[in-house]
MMTF fields as JSON, N, C-alpha, C and O atoms, coordinates in Angstrom:
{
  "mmtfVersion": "1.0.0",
  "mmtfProducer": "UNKNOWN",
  "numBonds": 375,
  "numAtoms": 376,
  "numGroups": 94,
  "numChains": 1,
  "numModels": 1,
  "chainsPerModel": [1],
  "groupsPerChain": [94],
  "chainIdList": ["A"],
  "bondAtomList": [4, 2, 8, 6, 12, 10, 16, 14, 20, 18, 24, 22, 28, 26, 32, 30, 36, 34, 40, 38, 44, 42, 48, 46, 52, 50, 56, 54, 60, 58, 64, 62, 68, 66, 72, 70, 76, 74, 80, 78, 84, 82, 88, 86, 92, 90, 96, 94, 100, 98, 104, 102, 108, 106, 112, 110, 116, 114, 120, 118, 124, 122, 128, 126, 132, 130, 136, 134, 140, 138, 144, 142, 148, 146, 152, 150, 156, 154, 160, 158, 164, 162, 168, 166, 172, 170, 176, 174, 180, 178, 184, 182, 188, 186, 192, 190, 196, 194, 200, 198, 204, 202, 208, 206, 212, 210, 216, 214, 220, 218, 224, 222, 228, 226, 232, 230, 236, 234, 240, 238, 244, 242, 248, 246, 252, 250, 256, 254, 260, 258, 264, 262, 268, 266, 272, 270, 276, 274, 280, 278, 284, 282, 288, 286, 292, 290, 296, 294, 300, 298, 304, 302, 308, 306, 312, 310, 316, 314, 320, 318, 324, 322, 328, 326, 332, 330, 336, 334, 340, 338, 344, 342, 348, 346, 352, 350, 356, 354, 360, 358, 364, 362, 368, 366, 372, 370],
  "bondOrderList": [1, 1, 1, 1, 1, 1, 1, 1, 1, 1, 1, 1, 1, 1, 1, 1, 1, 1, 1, 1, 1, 1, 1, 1, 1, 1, 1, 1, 1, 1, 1, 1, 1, 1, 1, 1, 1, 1, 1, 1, 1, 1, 1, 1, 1, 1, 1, 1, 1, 1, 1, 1, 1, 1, 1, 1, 1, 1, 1, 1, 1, 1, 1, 1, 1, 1, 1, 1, 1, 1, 1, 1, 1, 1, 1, 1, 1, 1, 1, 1, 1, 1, 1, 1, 1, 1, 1, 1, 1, 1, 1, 1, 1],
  "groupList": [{"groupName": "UNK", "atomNameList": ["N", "CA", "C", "O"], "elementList": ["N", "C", "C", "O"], "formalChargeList": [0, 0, 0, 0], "bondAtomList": [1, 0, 2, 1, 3, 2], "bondOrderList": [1, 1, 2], "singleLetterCode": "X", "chemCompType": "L-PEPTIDE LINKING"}],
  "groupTypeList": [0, 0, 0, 0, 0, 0, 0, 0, 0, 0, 0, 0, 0, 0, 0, 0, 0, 0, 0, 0, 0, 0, 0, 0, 0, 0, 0, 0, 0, 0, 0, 0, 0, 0, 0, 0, 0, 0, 0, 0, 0, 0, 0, 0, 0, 0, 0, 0, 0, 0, 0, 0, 0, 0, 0, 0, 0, 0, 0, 0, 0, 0, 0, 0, 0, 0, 0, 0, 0, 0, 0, 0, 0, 0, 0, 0, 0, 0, 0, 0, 0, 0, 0, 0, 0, 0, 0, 0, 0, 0, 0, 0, 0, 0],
  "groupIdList": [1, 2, 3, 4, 5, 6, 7, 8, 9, 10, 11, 12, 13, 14, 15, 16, 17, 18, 19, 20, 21, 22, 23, 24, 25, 26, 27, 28, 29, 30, 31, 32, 33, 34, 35, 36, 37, 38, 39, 40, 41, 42, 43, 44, 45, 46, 47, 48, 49, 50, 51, 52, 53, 54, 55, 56, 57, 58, 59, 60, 61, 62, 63, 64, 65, 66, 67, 68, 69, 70, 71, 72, 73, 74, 75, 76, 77, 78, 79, 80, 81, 82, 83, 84, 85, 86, 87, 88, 89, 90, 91, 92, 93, 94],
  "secStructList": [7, 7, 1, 1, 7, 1, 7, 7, 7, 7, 7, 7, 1, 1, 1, 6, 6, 7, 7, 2, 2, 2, 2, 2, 2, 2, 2, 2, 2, 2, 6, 6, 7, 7, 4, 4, 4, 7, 3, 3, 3, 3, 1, 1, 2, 2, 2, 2, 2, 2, 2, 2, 6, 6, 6, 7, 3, 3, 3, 3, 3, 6, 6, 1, 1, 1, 7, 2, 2, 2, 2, 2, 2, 6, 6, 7, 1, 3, 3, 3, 1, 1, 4, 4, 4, 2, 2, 2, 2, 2, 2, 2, 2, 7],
  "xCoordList": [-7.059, -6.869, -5.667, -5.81, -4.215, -3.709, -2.331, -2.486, -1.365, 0.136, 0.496, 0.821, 0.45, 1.032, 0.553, 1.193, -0.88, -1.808, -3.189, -3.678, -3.67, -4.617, -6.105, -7.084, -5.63, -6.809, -6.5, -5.391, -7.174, -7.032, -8.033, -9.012, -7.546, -9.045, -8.456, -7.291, -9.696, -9.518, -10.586, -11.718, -10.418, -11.788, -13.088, -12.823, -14.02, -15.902, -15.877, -15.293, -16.598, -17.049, -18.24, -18.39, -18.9, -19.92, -19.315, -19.893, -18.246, -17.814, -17.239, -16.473, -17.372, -17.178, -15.73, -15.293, -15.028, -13.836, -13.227, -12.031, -13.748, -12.733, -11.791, -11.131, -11.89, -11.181, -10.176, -10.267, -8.669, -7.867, -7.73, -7.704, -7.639, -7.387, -8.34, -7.996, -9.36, -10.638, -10.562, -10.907, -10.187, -9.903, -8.74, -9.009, -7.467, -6.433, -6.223, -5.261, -7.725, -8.395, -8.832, -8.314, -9.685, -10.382, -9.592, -9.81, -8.629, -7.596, -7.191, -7.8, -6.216, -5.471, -6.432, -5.849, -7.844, -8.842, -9.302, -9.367, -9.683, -10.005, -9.189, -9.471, -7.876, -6.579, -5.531, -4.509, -5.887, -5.981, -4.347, -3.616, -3.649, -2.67, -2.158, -2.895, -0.881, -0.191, 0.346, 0.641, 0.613, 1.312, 2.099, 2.294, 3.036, 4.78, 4.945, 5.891, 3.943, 4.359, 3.861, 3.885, 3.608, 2.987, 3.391, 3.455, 3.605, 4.817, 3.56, 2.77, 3.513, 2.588, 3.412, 3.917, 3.398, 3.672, 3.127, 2.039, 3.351, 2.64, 3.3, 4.404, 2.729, 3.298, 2.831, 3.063, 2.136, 1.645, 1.641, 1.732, 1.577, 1.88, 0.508, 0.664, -0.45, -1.289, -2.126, -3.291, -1.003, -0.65, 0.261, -0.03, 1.348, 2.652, 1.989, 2.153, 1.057, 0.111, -0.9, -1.191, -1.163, -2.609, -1.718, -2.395, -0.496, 0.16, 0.903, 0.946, 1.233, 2.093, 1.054, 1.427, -0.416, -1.508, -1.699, -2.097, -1.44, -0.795, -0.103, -0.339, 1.333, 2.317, 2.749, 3.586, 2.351, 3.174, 3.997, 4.276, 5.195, 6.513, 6.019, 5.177, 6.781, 6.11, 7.595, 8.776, 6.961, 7.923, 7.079, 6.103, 7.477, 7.336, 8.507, 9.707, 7.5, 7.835, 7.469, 6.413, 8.682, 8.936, 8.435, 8.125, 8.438, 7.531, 6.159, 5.762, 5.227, 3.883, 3.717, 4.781, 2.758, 2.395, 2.777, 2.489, 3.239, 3.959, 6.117, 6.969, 6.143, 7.747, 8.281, 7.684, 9.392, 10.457, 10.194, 9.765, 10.512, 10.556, 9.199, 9.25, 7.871, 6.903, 6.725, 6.322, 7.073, 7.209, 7.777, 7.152, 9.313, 10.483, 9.616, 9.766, 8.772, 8.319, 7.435, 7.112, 6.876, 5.64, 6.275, 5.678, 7.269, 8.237, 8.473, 8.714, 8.385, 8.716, 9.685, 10.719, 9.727, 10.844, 12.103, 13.266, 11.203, 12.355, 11.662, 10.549, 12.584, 12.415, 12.642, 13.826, 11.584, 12.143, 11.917, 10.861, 13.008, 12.495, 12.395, 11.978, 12.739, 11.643, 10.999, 11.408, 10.221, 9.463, 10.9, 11.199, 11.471, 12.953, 13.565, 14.043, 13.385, 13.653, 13.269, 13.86, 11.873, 10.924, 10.873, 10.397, 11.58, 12.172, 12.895, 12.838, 13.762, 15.881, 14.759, 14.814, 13.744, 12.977, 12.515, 12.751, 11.787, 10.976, 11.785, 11.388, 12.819, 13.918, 14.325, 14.244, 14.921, 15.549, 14.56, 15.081, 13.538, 12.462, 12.218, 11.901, 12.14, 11.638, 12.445, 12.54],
  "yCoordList": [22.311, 22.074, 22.872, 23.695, 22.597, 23.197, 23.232, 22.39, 23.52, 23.144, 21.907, 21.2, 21.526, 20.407, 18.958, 17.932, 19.192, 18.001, 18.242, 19.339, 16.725, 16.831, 16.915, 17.317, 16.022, 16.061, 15.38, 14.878, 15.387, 14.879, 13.882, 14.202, 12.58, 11.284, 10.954, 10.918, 10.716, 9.916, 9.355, 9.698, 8.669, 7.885, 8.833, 9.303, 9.113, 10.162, 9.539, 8.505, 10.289, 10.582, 9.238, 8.648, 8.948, 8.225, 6.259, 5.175, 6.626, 5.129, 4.908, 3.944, 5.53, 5.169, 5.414, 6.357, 4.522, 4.069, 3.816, 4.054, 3.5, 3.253, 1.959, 1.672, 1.3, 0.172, 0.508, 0.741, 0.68, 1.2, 0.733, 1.444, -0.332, -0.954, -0.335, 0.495, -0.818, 0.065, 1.222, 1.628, 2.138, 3.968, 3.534, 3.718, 3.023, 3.073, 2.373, 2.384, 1.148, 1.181, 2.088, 2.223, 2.855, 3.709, 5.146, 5.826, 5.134, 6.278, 5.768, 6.107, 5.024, 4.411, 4.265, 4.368, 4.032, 4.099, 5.463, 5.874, 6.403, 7.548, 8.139, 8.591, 8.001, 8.703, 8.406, 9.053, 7.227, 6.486, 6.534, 7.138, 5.956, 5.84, 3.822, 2.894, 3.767, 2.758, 2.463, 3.423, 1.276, 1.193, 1.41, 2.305, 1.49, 1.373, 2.796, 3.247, 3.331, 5.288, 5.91, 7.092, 5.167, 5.936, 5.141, 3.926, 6.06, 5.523, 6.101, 6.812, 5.515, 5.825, 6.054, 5.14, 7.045, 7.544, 7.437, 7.988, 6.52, 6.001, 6.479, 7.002, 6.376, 6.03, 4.973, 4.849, 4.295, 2.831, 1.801, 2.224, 0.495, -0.606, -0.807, -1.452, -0.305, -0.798, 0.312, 0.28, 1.338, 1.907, 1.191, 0.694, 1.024, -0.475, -1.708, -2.12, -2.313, -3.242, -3.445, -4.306, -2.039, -1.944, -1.303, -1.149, -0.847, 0.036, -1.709, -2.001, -2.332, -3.267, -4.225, -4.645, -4.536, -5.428, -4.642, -5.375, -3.57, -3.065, -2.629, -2.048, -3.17, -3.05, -1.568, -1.089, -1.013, 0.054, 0.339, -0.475, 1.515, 1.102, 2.036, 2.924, 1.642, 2.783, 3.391, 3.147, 4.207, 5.103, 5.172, 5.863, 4.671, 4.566, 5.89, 6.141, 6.292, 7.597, 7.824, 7.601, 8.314, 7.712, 8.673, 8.488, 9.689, 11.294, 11.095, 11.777, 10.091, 9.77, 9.082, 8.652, 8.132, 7.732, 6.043, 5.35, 5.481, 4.166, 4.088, 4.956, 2.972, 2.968, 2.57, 1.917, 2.836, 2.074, 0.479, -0.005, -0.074, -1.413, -1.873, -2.974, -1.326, -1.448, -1.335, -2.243, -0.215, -0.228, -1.196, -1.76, -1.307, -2.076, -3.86, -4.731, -3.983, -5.33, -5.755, -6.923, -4.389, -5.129, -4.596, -4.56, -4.294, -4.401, -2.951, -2.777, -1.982, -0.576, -0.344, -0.728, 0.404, 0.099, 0.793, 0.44, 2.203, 3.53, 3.571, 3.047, 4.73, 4.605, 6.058, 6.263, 7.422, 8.244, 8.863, 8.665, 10.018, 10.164, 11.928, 12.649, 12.303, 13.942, 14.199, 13.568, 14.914, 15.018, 15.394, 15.005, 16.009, 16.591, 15.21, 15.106, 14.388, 12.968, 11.889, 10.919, 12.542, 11.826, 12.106, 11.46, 13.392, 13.745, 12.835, 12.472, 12.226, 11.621, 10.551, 10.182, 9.971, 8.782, 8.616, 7.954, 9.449, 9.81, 9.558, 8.866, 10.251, 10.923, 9.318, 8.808, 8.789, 7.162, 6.269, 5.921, 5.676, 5.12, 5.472, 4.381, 6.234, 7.005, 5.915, 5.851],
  "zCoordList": [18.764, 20.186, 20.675, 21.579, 19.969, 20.376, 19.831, 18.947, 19.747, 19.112, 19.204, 18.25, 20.55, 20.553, 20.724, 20.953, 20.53, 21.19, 19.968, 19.702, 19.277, 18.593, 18.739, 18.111, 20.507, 20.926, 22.565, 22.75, 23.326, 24.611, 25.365, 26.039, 25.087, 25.884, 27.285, 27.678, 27.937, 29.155, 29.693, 29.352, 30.358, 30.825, 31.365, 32.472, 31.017, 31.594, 32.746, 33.069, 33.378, 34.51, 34.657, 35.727, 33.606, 33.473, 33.028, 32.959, 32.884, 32.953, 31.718, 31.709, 30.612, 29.265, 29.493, 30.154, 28.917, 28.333, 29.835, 29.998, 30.567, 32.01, 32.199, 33.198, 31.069, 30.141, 29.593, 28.388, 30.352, 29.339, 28.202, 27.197, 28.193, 27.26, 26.09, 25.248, 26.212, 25.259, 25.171, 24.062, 26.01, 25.259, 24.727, 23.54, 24.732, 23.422, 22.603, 21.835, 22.676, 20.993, 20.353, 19.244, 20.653, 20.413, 19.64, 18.636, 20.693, 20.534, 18.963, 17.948, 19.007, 18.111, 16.443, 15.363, 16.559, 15.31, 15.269, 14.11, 16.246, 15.956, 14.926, 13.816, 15.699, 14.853, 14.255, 14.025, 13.979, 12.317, 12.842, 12.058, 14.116, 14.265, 14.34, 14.675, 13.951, 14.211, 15.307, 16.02, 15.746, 17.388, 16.964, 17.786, 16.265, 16.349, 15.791, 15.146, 16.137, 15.452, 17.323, 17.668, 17.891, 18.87, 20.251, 20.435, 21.023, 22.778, 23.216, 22.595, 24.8, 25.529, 27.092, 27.743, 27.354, 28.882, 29.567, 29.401, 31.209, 31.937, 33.264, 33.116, 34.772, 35.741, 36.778, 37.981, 35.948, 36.871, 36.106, 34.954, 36.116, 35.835, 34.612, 33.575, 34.889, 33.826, 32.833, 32.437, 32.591, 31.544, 30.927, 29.84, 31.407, 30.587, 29.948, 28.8, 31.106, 30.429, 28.917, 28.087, 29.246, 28.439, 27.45, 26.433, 27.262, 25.779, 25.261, 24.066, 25.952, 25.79, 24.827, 23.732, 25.435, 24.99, 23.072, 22.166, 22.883, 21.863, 20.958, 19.899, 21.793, 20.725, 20.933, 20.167, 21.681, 22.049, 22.411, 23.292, 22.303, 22.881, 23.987, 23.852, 25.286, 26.61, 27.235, 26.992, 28.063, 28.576, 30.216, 30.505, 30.677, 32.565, 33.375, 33.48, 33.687, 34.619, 36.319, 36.911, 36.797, 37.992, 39.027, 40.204, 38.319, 39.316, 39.755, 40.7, 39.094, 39.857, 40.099, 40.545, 40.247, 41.565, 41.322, 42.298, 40.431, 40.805, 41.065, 41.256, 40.96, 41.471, 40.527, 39.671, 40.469, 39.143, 38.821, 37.774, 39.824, 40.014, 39.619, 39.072, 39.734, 39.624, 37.795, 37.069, 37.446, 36.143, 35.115, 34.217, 35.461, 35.223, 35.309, 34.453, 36.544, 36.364, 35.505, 35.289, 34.803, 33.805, 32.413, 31.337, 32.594, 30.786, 30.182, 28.987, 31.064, 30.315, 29.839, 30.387, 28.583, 27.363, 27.975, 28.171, 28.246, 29.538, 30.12, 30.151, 31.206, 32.207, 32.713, 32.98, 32.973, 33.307, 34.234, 34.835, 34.757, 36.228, 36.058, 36.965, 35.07, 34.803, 33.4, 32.425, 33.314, 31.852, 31.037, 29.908, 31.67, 30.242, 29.443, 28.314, 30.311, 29.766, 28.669, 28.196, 28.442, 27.904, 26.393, 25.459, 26.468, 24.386, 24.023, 22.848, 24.919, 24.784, 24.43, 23.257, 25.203, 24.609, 23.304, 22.293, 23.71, 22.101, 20.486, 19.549, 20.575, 19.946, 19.239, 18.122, 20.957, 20.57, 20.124, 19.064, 20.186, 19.84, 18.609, 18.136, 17.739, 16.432, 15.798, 14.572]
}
């Protein structure tokens, strides 16, 4: 795929996986990953939700289309407000 990415999911056009929750089951067995090896970057509240319903640690980002406070209310671990930010996360979380 590519250097930095193994592969790329998101919800079809046709409905399949439009369940977040259910694509990052899916995600998580495809690629034989652990929650506590894997952060999930969000900018709305139920990306936080649906990583959280997993044990994910999250990272809420403030450049699209939800609000801090919005984030901050459903339990995001950070909190960032440009992608340059989101390594210092990464980095600390590990």
């Amino acid at each position: 795929m590519s250097l930095l990415f193994d592969g790329v999911y998101e919800s079809e056009l046709d409905g399949v996986w439009s369940v977040k929750a259910d694509l990052i089951h899916y995600i998580l067995m495809r690629e034989n990953l652990l929650p506590e090896t894997v952060v999930m970057v969000g900018d709305r509240k139920h990306d936080i939700i649906r990583a959280k319903h997993h044990h994910i640690t999250t990272i809420g980002v403030t450049y699209g289309y939800g609000t801090e406070q919005e984030l901050q209310t459903h339990g995001a671990d950070f909190i960032a407000h440009s992608p340059d930010e989101i390594a210092n996360f990464i980095i600390y979380s590990s």
